[in-house]
KOLTI-351510 format. One line per 3 residues: number of its first residue (from 1); for each residue x, y, z of C-alpha. Coordinates in pm, whole numbers, plus 50000, padded with zeros to 5 digits. Layout:
<sites>
NUM> X,Y,Z ~ ...
</sites>
This chain:
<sites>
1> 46899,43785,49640 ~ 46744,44155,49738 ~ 46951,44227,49957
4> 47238,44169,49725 ~ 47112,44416,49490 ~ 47011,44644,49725
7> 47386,44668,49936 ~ 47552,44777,49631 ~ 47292,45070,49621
10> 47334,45196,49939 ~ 47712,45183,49880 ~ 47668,45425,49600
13> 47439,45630,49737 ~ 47635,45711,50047 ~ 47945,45769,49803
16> 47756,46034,49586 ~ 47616,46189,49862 ~ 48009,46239,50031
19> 48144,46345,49739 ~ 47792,46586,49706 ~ 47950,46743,50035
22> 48309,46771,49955 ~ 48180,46975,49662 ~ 47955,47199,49865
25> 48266,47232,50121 ~ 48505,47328,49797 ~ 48283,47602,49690
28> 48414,47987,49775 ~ 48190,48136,50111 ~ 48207,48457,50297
31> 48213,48560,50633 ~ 48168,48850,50819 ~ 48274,48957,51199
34> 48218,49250,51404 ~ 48556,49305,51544 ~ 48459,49601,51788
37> 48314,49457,52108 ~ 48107,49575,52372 ~ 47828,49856,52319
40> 47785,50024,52011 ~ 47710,50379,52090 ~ 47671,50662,51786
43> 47920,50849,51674 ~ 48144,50521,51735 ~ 48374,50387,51488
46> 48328,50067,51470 ~ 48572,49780,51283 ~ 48334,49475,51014
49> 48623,49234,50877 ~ 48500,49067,50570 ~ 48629,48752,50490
52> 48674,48534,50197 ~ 48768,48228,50076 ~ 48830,47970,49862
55> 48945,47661,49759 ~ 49301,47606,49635 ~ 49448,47975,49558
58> 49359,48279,49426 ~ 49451,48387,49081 ~ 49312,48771,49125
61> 49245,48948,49433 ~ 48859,48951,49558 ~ 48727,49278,49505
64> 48570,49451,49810 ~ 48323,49733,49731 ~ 48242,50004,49953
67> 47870,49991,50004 ~ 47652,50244,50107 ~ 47455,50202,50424
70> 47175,50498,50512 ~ 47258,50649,50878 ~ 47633,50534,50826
73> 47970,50671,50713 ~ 48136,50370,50558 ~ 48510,50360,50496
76> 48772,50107,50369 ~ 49165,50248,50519 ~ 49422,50098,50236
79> 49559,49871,50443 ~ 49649,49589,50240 ~ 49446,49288,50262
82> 49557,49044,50546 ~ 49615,48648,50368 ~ 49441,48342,50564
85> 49449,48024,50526 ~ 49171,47689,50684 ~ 49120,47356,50603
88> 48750,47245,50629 ~ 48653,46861,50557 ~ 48988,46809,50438
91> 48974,47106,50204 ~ 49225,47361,50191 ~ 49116,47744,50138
94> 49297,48053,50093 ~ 49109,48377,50228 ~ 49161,48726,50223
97> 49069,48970,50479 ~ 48959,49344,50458 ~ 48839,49594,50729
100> 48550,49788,50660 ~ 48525,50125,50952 ~ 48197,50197,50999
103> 48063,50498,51199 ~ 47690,50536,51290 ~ 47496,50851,51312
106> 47202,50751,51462 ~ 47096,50465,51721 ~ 46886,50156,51580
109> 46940,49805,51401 ~ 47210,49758,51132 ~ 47250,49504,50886
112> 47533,49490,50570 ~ 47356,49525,50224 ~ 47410,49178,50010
115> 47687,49350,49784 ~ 47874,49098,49503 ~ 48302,49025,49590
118> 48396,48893,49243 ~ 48754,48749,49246 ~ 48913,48483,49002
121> 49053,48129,49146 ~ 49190,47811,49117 ~ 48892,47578,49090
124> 49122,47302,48962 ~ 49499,47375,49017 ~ 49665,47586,48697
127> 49277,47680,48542 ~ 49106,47992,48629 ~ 48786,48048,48726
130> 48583,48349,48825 ~ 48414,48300,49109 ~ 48147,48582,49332
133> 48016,48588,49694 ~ 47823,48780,49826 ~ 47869,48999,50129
136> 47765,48817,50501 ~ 47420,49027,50649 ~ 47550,49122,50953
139> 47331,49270,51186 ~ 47482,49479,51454 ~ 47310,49714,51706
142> 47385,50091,51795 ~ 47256,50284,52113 ~ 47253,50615,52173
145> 47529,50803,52361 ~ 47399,50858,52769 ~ 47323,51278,52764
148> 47388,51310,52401 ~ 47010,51403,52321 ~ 47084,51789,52356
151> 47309,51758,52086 ~ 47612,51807,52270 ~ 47805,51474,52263
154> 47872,51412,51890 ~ 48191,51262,51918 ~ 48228,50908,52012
157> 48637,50841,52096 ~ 48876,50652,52322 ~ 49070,50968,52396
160> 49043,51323,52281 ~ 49322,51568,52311 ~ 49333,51939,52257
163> 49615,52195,52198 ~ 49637,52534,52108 ~ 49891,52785,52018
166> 49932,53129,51851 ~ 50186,53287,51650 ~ 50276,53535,51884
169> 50209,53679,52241 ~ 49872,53800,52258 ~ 49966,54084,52532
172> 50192,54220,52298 ~ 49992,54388,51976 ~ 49989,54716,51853
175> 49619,54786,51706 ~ 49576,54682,51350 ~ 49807,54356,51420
178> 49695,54034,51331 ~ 49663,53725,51576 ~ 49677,53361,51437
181> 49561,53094,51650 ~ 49598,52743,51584 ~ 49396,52451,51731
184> 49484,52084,51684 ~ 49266,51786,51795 ~ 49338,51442,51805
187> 49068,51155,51885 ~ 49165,50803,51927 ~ 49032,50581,51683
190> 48821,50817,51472 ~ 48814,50975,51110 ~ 48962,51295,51126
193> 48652,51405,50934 ~ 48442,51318,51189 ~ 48555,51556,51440
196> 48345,51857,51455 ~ 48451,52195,51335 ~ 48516,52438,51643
199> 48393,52745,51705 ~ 48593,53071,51647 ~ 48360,53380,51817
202> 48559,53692,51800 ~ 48539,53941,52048 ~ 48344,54271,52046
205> 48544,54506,51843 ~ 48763,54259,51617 ~ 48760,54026,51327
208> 48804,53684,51229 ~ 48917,53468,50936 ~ 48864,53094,50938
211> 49105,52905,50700 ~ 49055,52581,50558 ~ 49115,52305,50802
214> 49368,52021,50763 ~ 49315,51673,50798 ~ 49532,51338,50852
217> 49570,51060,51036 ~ 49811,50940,51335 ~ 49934,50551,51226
220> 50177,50364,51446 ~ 50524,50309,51309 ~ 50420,49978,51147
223> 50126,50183,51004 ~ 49834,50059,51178 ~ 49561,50337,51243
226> 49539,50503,51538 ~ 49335,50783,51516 ~ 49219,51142,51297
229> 49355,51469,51357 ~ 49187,51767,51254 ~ 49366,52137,51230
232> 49193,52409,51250 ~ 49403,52775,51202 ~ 49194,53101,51263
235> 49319,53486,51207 ~ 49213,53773,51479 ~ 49284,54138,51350
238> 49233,54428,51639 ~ 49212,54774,51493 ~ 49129,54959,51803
241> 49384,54926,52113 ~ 49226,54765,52434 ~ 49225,54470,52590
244> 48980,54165,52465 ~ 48972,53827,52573 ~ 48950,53536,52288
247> 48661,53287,52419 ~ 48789,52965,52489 ~ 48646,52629,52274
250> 48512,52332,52415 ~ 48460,51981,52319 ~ 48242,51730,52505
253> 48317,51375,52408 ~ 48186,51034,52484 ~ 48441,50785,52603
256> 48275,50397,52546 ~ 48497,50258,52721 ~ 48398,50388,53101
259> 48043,50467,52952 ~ 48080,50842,53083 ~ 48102,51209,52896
262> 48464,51379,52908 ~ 48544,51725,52815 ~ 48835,51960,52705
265> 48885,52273,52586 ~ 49153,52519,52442 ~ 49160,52763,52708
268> 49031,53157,52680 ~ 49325,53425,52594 ~ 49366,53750,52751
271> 49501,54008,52440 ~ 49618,54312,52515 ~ 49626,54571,52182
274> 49824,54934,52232 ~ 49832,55241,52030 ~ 49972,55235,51699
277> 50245,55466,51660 ~ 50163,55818,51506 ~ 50354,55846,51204
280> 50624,56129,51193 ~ 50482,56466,50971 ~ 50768,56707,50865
283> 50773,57051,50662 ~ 51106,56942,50469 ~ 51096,57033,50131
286> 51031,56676,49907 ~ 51360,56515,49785 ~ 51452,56528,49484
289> 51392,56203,49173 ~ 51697,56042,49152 ~ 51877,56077,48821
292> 51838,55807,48610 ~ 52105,55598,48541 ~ 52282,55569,48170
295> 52220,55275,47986 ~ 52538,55051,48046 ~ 52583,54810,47703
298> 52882,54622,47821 ~ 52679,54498,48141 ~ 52400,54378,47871
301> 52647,54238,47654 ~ 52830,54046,47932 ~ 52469,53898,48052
304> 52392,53779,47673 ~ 52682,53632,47636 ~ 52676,53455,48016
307> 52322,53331,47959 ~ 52448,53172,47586 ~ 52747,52999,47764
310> 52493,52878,48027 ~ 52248,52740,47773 ~ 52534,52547,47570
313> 52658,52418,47871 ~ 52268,52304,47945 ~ 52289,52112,47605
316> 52596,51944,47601 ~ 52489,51802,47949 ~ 52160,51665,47850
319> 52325,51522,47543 ~ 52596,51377,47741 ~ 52313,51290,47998
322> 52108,51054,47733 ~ 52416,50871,47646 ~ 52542,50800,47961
325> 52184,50665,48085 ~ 52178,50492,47728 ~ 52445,50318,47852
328> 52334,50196,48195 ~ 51995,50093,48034 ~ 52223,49857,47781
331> 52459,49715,48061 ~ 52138,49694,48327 ~ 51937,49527,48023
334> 52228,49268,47919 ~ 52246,49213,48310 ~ 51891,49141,48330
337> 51903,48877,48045 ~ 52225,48719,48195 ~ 52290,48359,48287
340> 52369,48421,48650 ~ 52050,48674,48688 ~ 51846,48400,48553
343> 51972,48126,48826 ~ 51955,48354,49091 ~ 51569,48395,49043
346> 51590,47989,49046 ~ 51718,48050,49410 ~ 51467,48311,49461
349> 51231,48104,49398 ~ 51345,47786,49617 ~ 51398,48026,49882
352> 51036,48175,49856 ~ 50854,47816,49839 ~ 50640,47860,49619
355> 50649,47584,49383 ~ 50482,47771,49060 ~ 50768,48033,49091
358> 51048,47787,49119 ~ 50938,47578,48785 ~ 50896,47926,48624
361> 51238,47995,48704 ~ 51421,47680,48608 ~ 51235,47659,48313
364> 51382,48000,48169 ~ 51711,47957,48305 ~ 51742,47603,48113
367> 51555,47748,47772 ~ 51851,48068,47813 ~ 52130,47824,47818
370> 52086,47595,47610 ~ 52016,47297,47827 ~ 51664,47121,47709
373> 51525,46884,47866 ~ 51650,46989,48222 ~ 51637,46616,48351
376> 51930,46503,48082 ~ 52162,46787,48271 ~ 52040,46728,48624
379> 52150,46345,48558 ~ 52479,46463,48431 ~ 52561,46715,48674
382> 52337,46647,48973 ~ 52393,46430,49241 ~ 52134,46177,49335
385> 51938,46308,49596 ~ 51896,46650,49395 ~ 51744,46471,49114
388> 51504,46307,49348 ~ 51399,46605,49521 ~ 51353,46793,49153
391> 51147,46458,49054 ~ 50934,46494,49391 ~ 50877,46875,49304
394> 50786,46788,48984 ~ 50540,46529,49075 ~ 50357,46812,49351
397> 50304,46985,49047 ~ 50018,46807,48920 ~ 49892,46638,49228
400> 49520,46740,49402 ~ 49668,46765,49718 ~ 49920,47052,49618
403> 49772,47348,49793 ~ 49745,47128,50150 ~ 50089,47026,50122
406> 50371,47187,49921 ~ 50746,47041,49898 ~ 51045,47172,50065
409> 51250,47289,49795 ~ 51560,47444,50053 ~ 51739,47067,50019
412> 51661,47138,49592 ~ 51837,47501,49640 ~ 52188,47361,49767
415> 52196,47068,49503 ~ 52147,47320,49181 ~ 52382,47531,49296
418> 52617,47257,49297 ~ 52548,47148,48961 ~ 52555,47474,48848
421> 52923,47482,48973 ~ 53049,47156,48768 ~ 52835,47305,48464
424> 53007,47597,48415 ~ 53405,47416,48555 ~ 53301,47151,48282
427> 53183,47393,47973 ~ 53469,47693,48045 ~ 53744,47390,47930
430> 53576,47368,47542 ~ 53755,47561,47359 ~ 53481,47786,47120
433> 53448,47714,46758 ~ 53612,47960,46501 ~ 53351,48209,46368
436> 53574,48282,46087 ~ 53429,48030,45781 ~ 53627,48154,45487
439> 53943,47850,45364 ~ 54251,47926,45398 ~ 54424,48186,45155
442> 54580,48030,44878 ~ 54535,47664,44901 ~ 54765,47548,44615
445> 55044,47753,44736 ~ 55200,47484,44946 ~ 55183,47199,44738
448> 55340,47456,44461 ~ 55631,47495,44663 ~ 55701,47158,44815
451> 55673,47053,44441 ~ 55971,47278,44282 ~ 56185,47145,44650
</sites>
């Protein structure tokens, strides 16, 4: 007799605790991964994707901050967010992934601050809920770059490249002429605003003028980062003739992927400055002012008149200008709210798969003309097999399983367009009912005259 009482228990024990898990496995989680591999050295920009997910769909986007973290420079590129997608004990969970590019200053232990990711989601499909997670504490480890203790390897890079130009030929100035140079660096996978300002030193007896630099990045054709570029422009005036040499610039860099310093440099210049030219004196007498001119009206009036016709003509263009686009906004507008723009979103939307945006879509086009409920015109115009694959979409609609398994709705596509077809063959033969209400004119008339026959 106990143990009759006592196997029923058990049973529901073990059942609450399964469904216990399933709910702990359906609740939104985080994770974090430290996509650069190998040693972390400083200086190195490193890539931290955050992930997260959860169950069913999201409903708004999760919203990754951009946290501070002492001894770092953190940045987030604009990359759009990349969509994933797991199962885990039979649970099905959307995720979104962003790249966070860290770059370390200074050699020790690292660990990502517990920020909150708030984001909204289907808990239960069609219902929103807000949901928050909170950031994975990664712990990653930085070392310091081989030789950089002196101070001279601050730049941490797959590649670094170095070119320089100037505006002109430096062995070809007169004194007082001005010499731009222009040096552009490019480092592989790094900010441009981490690479380090150069050094302009002008030579003994000139000047220099630093401009702002210029900053940007160097993406792939598909976008994807590649590395910073930094531009750096510098002006050298000479006002004595001679020749000077411009010192050259150098970069040391540390490349982590051979574990050894590189260097390059934009070379020294050799200018050579001549002699002005003396300006010409003479003992001519001065030239005389040139008369002035006499004030000539009809010039003045022609111009008035020119700039009047001008502005008219500016006037009755704009005015013709509004109507015209008055027009297009009426015909795009009446286009917009047209039968065949509203079906073609209903094939948009069998073509996309996504069941929510196909029911949207039917569900205006049948409201716009006219036929309510949908099923009484699928059964009069659709064959059978569309009406059962419309049934079947309508039933994934409300079922638990909808975001592990979502109906094809390409075989749907083909049979509304079909039905579409005998729709309209069927309704352009009925003839439209008269607007016109009013009887006919004089009713009496008729009978009047058959009368006196």
């Amino acid at each position: 007799m106990t143990l009759c009482i006592w196997r029923p228990l058990l049973w529901l024990v073990a059942l609450w605790l399964s469904l216990a898990n399933v709910a702990l496995a359906a609740d939104p989680f985080a994770r974090a991964t430290l996509a650069t591999k190998g040693t972390i050295y400083t200086g190195q920009q490193i890539e931290v994707d955050v992930d997260v997910f959860a169950p069913n769909y999201f409903l708004s986007p999760p919203q990754f901050p951009l946290f501070d973290l002492p001894g770092t420079v953190v940045t987030m590129p604009d990359d759009r967010g990349l969509n994933l997608n797991e199962t885990i004990n039979g649970v099905a969970f959307s995720g979104i992934r962003k790249t966070y590019i860290i770059t370390p200053q200074a050699a020790g232990d690292y660990v990502l601050p517990p920020v909150d990711i708030p984001f909204g989601y289907a808990a239960v499909p069609g219902e929103t809920a807000q949901g928050q997670v909170k950031m994975p504490m990664l712990r990653f480890t930085v070392t310091v770059v081989p030789g950089g203790a002196d101070g001279r390897l601050t730049v941490t890079s797959a590649k670094v490249t170095m070119t320089q130009t100037f505006d002109r030929d430096p062995a070809s100035l007169n004194a007082g002429d001005a010499l731009v140079r222009t040096i552009i660096v490019n480092a592989q996978g790094l900010a441009a605003m981490m690479i380090p300002e150069p050094s302009f030193d002008a030579p003994e007896g000139a000047q220099v003028y630093v401009h702002n630099p210029v900053l940007s990045e160097d993406r792939s054709d598909r976008g994807e980062f590649r590395g910073g570029i930094r531009k750096d422009t510098a002006t050298y005036v000479f006002a004595k003739a001679g020749e000077y040499t411009i010192p050259a610039i150098p970069l040391q860099w540390f490349d982590p992927a051979v574990g050894k310093a590189q260097s390059v440099d934009a070379p020294a210049a050799k200018v050579s400055v001549a002699a002005a030219p003396a300006n010409a004196t003479g003992l001519a007498p001065p030239s005389p002012s040139p008369e002035e001119a006499p004030f000539d009206w009809l010039w003045w009036i022609a111009a008035g008149l020119a700039v009047a016709t001008f502005a008219l003509v500016i006037q009755i263009a704009a005015v013709l200008a509004g109507r015209v686009q008055a027009w297009l906004d009426e015909v795009q507008a009446d286009r917009a709210q047209s039968e065949p723009t509203a079906f073609r979103r209903v094939d948009e939307g069998c073509r996309s798969g996504d069941a929510q945006r196909f029911e949207a879509a039917i569900d205006a086009w049948s409201r716009k003309t006219g036929n309510v409920p949908l099923t009484e015109w699928l059964e009069r115009f659709a064959d059978p097999g569309t009406n059962a694959a419309f049934a079947d979409h309508q039933q994934s609609l409300y079922r638990s399983t909808q975001a592990a398994q979502k109906p094809d709705l390409l075989p749907l596509r083909a049979g509304l367009t079909k039905a579409r077809r005998r729709w309209l063959e069927q309704t352009s033969d009925i003839e439209p009912a008269s607007d016109n209400g009013l009887p006919d004119l004089n009713p009496v008339f008729e009978t009047d005259v058959l009368n006196t026959r």
